[in-house]
C-alpha positions as CSV (number, residue, x, y, z in Angstrom):
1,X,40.4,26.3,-43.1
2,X,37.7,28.6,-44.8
3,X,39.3,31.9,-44.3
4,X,41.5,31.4,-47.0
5,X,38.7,31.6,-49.9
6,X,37.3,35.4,-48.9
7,X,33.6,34.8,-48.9
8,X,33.3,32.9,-51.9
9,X,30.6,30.4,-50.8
10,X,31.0,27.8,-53.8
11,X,34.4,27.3,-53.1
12,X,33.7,27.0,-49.5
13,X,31.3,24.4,-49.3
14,X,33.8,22.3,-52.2
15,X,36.5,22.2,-49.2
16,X,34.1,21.4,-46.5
17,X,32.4,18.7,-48.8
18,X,35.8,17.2,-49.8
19,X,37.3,17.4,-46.3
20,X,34.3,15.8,-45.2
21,X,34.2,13.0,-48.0
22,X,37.8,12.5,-46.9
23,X,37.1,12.0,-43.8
24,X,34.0,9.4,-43.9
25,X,36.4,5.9,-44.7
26,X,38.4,7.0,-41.5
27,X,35.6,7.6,-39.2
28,X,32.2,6.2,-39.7
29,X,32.2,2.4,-39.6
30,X,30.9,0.7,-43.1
31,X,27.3,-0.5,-42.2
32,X,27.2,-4.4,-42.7
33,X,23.9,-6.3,-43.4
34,X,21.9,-6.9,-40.7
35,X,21.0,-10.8,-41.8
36,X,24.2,-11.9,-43.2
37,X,25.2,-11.8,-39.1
38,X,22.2,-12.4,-36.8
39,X,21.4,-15.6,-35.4
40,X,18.5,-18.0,-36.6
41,X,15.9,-17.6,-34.7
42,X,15.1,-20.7,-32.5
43,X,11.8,-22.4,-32.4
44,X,11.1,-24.7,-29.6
45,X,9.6,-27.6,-30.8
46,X,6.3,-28.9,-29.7
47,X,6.4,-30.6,-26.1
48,X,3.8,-34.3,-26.8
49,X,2.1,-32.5,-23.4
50,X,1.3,-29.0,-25.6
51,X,0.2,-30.7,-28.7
52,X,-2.5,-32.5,-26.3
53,X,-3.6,-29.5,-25.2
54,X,-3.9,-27.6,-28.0
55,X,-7.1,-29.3,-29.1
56,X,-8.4,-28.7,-25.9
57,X,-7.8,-25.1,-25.9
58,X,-9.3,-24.7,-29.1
59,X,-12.0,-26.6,-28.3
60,X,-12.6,-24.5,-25.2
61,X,-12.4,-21.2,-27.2
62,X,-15.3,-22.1,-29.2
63,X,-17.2,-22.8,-26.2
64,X,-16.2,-19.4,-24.7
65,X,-17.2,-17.5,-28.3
66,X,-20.5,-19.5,-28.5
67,X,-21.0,-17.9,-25.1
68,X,-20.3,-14.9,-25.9
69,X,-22.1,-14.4,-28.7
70,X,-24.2,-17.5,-28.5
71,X,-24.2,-17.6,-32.2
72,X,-25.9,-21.1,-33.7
73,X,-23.0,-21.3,-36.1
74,X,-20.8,-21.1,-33.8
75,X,-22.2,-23.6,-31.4
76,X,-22.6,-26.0,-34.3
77,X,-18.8,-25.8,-35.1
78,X,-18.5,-26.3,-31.1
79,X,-20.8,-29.5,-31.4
80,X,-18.8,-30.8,-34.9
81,X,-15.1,-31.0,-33.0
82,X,-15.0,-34.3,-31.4
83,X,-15.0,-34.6,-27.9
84,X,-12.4,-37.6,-28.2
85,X,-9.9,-35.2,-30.2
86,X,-10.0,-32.9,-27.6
87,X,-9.4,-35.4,-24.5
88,X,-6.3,-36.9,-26.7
């Protein structure tokens, strides 16, 4: 295929580039965008159970920083949720 143009590098790398050119459409598949086919994602929605306890879990994660750090501020913000929210 390249013997043909006796060393002469320019008009080498022209056929190899056109061959190659030629030869993309046939065998590299066209790239198609990524979000015009993938799925939605799904979001479960909130079970009544979870939305109790998420209050409670925040609640409790005050308590364990006030704990840890046993930073007034924090134990005041610990103090300020109601207990009744939490128990909902």
């Amino acid at each position: 295929m390249l013997g043909s143009y006796n060393g002469d590098v320019d008009k080498m790398w022209d056929c190899f580039k056109n061959t190659l050119l030629r030869h993309i459409p046939e065998h590299i598949p066209a790239v198609s965008n990524f979000c015009d086919w993938k799925k939605r994602s799904w979001k479960c929605p909130l079970d009544p159970k979870i939305r109790i306890l998420i209050p409670v879990r925040n609640k409790s994660r005050l308590w364990n920083r006030y704990i840890e750090t046993r930073n007034p501020e924090i134990h005041k913000e610990y103090c300020d949720v109601p207990r009744s929210r939490a128990v909902e």
